[in-house]
C-alpha positions as CSV (number, residue, x, y, z in Angstrom):
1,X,-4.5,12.3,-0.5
2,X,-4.4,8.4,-0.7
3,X,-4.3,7.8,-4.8
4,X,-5.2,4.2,-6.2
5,X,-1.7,4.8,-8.2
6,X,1.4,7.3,-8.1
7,X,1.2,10.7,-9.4
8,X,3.9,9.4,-12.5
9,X,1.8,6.2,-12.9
10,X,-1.5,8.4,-13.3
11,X,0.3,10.5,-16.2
12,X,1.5,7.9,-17.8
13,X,-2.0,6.9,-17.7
14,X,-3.9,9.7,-18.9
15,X,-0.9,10.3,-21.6
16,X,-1.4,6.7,-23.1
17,X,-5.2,7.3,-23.1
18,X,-5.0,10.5,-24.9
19,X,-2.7,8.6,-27.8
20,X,-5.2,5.7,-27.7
21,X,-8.2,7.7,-28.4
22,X,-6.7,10.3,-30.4
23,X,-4.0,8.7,-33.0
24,X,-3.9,11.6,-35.0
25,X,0.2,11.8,-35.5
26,X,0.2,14.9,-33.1
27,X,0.5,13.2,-30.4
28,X,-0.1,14.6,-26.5
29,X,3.6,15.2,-25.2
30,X,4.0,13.8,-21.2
31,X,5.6,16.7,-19.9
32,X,2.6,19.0,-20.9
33,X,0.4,17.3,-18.4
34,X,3.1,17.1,-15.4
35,X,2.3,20.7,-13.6
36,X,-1.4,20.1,-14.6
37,X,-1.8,16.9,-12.8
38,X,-0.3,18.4,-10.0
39,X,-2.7,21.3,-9.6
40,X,-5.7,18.8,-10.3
41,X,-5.0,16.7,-7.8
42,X,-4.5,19.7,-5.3
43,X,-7.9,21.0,-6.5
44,X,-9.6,17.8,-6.5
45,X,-8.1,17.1,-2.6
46,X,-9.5,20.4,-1.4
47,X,-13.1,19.0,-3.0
48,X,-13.0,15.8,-1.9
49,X,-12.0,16.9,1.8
50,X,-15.7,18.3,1.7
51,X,-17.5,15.4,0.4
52,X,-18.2,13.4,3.2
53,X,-19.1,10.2,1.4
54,X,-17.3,7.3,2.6
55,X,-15.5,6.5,-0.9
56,X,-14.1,10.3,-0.9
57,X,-13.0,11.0,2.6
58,X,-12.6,9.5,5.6
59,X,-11.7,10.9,8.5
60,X,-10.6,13.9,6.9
61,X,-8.4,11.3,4.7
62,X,-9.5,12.0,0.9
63,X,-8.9,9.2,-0.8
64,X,-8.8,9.2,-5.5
65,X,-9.5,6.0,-6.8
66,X,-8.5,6.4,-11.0
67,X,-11.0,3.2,-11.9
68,X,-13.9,4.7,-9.6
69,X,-15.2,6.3,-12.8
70,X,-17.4,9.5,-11.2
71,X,-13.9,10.9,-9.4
72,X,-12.2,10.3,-12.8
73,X,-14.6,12.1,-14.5
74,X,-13.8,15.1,-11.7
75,X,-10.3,14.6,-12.2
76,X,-10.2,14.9,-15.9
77,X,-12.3,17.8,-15.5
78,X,-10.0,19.1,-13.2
79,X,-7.0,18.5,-15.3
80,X,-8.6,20.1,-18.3
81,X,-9.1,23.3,-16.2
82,X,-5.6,23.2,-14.9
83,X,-3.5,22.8,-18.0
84,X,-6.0,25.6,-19.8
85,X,-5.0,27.8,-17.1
86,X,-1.0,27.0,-17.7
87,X,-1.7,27.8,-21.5
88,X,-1.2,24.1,-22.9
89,X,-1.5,23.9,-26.8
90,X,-5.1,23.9,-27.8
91,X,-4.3,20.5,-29.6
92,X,-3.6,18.4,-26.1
93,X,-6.1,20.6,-24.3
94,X,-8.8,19.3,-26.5
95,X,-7.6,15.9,-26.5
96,X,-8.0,16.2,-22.4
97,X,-11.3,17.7,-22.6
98,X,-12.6,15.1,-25.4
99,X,-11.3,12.1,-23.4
100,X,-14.0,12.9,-20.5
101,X,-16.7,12.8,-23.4
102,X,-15.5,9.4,-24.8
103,X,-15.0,8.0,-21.6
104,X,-18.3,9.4,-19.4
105,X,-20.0,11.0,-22.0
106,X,-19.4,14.5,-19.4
107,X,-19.7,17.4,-21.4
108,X,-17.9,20.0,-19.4
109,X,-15.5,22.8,-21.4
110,X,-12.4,23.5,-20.1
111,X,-13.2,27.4,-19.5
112,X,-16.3,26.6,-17.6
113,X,-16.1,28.2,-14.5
114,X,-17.1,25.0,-12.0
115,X,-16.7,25.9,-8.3
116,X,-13.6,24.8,-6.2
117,X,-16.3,22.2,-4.3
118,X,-19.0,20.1,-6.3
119,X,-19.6,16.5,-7.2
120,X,-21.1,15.2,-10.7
121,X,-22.8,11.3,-9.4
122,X,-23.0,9.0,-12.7
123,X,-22.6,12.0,-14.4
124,X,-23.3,10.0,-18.3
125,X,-25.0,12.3,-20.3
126,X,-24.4,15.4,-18.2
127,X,-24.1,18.9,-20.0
128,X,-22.5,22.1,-18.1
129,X,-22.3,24.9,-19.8
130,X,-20.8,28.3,-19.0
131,X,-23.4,29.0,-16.1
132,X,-22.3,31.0,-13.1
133,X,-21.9,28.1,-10.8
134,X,-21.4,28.5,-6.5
135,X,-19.6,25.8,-4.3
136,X,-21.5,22.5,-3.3
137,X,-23.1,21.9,-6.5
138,X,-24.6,18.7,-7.6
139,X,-25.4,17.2,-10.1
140,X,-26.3,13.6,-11.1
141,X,-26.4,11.8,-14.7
142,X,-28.4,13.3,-17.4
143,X,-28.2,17.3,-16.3
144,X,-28.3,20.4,-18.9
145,X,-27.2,23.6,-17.9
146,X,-27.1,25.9,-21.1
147,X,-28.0,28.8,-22.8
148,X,-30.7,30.2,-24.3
149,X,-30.5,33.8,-26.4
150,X,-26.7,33.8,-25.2
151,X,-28.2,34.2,-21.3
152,X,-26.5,31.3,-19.1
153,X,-28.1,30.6,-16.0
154,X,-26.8,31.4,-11.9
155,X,-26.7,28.9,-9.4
156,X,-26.7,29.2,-5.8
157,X,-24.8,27.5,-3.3
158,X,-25.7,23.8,-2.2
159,X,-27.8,23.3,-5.5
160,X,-28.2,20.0,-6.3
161,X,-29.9,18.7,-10.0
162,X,-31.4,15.3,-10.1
163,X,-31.5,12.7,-12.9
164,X,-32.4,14.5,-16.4
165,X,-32.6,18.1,-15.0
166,X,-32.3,20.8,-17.4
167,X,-31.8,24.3,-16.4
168,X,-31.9,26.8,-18.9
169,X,-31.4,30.2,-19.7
170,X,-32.2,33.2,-18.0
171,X,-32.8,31.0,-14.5
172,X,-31.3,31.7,-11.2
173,X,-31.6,28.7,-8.5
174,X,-31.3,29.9,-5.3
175,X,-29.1,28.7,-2.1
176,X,-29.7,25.4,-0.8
177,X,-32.3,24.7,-3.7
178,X,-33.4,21.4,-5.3
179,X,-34.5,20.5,-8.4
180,X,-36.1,16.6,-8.8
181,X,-35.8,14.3,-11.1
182,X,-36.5,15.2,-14.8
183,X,-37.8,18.2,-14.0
184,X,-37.1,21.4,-16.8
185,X,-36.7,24.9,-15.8
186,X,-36.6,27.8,-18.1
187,X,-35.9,31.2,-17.3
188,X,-37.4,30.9,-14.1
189,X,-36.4,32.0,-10.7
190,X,-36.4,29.6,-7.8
191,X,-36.3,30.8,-4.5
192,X,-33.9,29.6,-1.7
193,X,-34.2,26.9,0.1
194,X,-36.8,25.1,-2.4
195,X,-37.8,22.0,-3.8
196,X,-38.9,21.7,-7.6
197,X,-40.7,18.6,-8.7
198,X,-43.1,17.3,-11.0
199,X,-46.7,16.6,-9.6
200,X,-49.0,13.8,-10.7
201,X,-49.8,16.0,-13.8
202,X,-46.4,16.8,-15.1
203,X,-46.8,20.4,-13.4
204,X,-44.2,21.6,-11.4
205,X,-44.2,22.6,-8.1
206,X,-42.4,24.9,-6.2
207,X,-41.9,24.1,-1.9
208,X,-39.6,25.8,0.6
209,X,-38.3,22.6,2.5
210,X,-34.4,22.9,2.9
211,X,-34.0,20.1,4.7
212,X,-34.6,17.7,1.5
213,X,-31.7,19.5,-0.1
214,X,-29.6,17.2,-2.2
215,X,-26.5,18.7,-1.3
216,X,-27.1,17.7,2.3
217,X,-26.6,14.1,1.2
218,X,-23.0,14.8,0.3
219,X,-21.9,18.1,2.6
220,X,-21.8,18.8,5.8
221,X,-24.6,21.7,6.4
222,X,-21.5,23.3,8.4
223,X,-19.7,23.5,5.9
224,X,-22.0,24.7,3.4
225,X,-22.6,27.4,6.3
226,X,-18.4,28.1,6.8
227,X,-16.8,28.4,3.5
């Protein structure tokens, strides 16, 4: 992976940030985030190496950019995960997880169970909660995914949310399924292979058309189909 800084240079940089923000005299210690950065940037390779937006990969070349705030975002997520599953103090770990809210407003816990390939686009305002997620999710800037009655919802593979989607509750989104612009679902199934979106009326509307599937914009539909 081609990285905008060195792998010491970007924990220096996320250890000063966490201090900055969080100048609470308990201060993050460095060496708690060394193995975690490592396994984050391993995870966040594998991801990028099936994004096939220019900025991510090229030529099967993935390429982290630390001031290219929507892979940040990623990568703080993934760090977050990573040093939870190593069993960091709960004091740093927080501070990791609370950075990506002050810095992107992403509201992503730690123990949420993303999948090993997704992207988050803009991702300000963005909500994921402990949903059972599947690999080439998308989501852009505004998304809720959350609870209701304690029942979190399931997502397919290749789902992609658009601008100010909320999905809630007892809802399962099947494969390859799309869900337009500030649209709301609520335990509700939609089927594979669909479009949800908002008619004229504010109704929503339901259309099997998998070839205006969001995810196609940023995976190959070969590799949706191999992994």
């Amino acid at each position: 992976m081609q990285t905008s800084i060195p792998q010491d240079s970007l924990i220096d940089y996320v250890h000063a940030q966490l201090n900055t923000f969080f100048p609470d005299g308990q201060s993050v210690v460095r060496s708690d985030l060394l193995p975690g950065t490592s396994d984050a940037l391993g995870r966040l390779e594998y991801c990028f190496q099936r994004i096939r937006v220019l900025r991510y990969c090229v030529d099967k070349q993935t390429r982290f950019n630390h001031l290219y705030s929507d892979q940040y975002l990623m990568f703080l997520w993934f760090l977050s995960s990573s040093l939870w599953k190593r069993g960091i103090n709960e004091n740093s770990l927080n501070k990791v997880y609370l950075l990506n809210k002050c810095l992107h407003a992403f509201d992503c816990a730690f123990d949420t169970a993303l999948p090993d390939v997704f992207i988050v686009v803009h991702g300000v305002g963005t909500v994921l909660g402990k949903a059972k997620y599947s690999d080439f999710f998308v989501a852009y800037q505004g998304c809720t995914v959350g609870q209701s009655q304690g029942i979190y919802p399931k997502i397919g593979r290749g789902v992609g949310l658009g601008a100010g989607v909320s999905v809630i509750g007892d809802s399962s989104i099947g494969d390859y399924a799309s869900i337009s612009t500030g649209c709301t679902i609520v335990n509700t199934l939609v089927e594979p292979s669909s479009t949800v979106y908002r008619d004229e009326t504010g109704k929503l509307i339901f259309r099997k058309t998998r070839a205006a599937a969001i995810a196609l914009q940023y995976f190959l539909e070969e590799d949706l189909l191999e992994l």
